[in-house]
N, C-alpha and C positions, 0 to 999 in steps of 0.2 A: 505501468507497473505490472510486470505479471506476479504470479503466487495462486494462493488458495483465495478461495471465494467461501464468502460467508453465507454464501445458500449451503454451500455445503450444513449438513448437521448437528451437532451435540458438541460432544468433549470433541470427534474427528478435527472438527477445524481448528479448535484450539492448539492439540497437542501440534498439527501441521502448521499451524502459523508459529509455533512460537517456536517450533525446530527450525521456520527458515528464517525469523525475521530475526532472533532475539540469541544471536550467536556473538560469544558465549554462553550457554546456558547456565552457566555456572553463577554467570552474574543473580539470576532469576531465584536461585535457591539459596545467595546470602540474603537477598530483599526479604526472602518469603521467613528465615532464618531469623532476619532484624525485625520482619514486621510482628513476631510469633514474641521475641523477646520484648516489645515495646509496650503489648498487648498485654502477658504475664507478668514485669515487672517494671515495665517504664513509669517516667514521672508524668502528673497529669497532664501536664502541656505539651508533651512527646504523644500520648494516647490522644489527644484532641486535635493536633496539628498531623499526625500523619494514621496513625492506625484507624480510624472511625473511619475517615473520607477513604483510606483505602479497600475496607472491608465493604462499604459500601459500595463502592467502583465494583469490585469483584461478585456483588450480590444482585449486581443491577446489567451492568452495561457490558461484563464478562462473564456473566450466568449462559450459557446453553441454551438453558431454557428460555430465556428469555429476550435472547440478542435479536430473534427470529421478529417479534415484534417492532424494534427501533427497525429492521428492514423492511417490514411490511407499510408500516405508520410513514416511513419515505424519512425518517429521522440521519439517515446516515445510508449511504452506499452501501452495499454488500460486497462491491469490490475494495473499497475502501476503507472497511471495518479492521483489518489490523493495524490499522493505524492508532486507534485506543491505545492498545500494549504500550504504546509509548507515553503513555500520559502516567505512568506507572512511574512515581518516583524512587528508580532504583537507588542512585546515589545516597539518598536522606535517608532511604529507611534502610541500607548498609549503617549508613554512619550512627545514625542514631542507637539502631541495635548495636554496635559494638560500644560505644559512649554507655547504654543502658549498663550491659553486662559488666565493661571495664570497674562502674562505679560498685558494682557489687564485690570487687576483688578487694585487697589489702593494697594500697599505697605502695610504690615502691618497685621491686624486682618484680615481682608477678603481674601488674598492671604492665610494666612497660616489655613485657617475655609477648603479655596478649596483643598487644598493640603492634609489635615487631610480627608477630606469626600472623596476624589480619593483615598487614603490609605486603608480606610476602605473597599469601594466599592471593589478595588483589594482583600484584604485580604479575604471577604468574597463570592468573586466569582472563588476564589485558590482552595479552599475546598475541592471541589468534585476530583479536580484532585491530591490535597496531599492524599485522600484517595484509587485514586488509585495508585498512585506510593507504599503506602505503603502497596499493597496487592501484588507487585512485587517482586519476587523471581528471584535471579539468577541462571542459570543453573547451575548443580553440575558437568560438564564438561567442560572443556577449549573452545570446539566446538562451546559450547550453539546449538546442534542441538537435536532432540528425538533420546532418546537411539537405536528403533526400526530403525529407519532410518540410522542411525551410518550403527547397524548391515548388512541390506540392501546395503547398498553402500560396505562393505567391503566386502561382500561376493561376489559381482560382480565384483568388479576392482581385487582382488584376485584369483578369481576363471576362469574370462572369458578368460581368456590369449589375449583379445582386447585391445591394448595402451590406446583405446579413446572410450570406449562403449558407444552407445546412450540408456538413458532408456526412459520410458513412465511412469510415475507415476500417477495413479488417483486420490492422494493428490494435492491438490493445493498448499498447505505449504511445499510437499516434495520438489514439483518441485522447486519451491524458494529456498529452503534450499540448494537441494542436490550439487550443483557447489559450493555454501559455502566453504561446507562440503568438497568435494574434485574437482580439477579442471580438473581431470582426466577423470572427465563423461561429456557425453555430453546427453543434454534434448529433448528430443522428443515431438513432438506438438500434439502427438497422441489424448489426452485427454482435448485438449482446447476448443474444438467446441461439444458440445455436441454429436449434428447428426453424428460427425464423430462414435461413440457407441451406438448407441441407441436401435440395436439391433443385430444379430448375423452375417446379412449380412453386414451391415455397418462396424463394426468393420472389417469382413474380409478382406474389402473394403478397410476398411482403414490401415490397418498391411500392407497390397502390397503396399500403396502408401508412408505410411513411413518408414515401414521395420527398428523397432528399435529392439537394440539385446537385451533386456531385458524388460516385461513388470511387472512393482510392483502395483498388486490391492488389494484392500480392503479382506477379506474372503468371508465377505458374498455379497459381491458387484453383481451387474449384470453383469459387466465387466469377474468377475472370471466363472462367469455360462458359460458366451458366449465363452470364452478362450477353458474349457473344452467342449463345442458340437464340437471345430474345431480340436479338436484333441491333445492340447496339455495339458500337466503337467507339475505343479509346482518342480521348481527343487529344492527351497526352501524357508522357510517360517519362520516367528515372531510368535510373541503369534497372529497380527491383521493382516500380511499383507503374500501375499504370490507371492513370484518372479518364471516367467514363463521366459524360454528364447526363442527367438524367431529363427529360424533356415530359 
């Protein structure tokens, strides 16, 4: 998964996570709209079942200030941190704020004028996101991982005669992927910190410090330059990526 990272921080990663993750945003500001009405005039069990637990979420585990510690304390990924945003019950607290307000109107032609104009409002802020669901392809393998990657992983857990090889991949998607894929590998932190490769003594630096048995880089990467000044060669390769093993 690429995106922002929650080292980034304050409000920065916020406003950047939720412009990439959370399109439409529109959806975000009827939630925040219903959770505002549920709060001023919802019933108690509307105020108990959604507005408290989400005010909370947002004072704790989407505070700024305070996200930096669930990262530090190893409670959660910092690549993995916008993933919260989704525990955000936007549906309920749409539905609930407009049910709160509806009951405040007169019975009749003006409840159901509100209901109709919330209809449309949704409908035409769905859009953008039925259009991309429908640019969505499913993978043509049971896996759903990149073919290239498949490859990689099989030739390592096959080939290494290691029960539990650690790799280093300088994909960020592989990394994620590859325990998917199979649980047989284990991931290397090699390529999470930049400075850990930046350049040829770093990496050396860094291969001694984590000493993983397989490294998978790019072709034309820096990473594969640097590999070959320290002496080693690819034991085997894709059409894009080329695996080094680390001895």
């Amino acid at each position: 998964m690429t995106g922002y990272s929650a080292y980034e921080s304050g409000f920065s990663f916020l406003r950047k996570t939720i412009r990439l993750y959370e399109q439409p945003g529109f959806f975000l500001v009827l939630a925040a709209a219903g959770l505002f009405l549920i709060i001023l005039l919802g019933m108690q069990s509307g105020r108990l079942f959604l507005a408290f637990p989400t005010v909370f979420f947002f004072l704790t585990v989407l505070n700024p200030f305070v996200f930096p510690a669930f990262i530090r304390g190893g409670a959660v990924s910092g690549e993995d941190y916008y993933r919260l945003l989704w525990l955000i019950p936007y549906g309920m607290l749409i539905a609930f704020g407009t049910i709160t307000l509806a009951y405040r109107m007169k019975k009749g032609l003006p409840r159901n004028i509100f209901y109709l104009a919330v209809l449309v409002v949704l409908g035409i802020t769905a859009v953008p996101s039925l259009k991309t669901m429908a640019d969505l392809r499913l993978p043509s393998d049971i896996y759903m991982t990149d073919e290239q990657l498949q490859m990689v992983c099989n030739y390592i857990i096959d080939e290494s005669g290691i029960d539990e090889p650690e790799v280093a991949f300088d994909n960020e998607e592989y990394r994620l992927s590859a325990r998917e894929y199979s649980a047989a590998l284990r991931i290397s932190h090699l390529f999470e910190d930049a400075g850990d490769t930046a350049s040829v003594q770093a990496m050396n630096k860094s291969l001694r410090a984590w000493h993983p048995d397989f490294i998978v880089v790019r072709k034309e990467s820096d990473a594969a330059s640097y590999l070959d000044e320290l002496g080693m060669s690819e034991e085997a390769y894709t059409r894009e990526y080329l695996v080094y093993r680390h001895t």
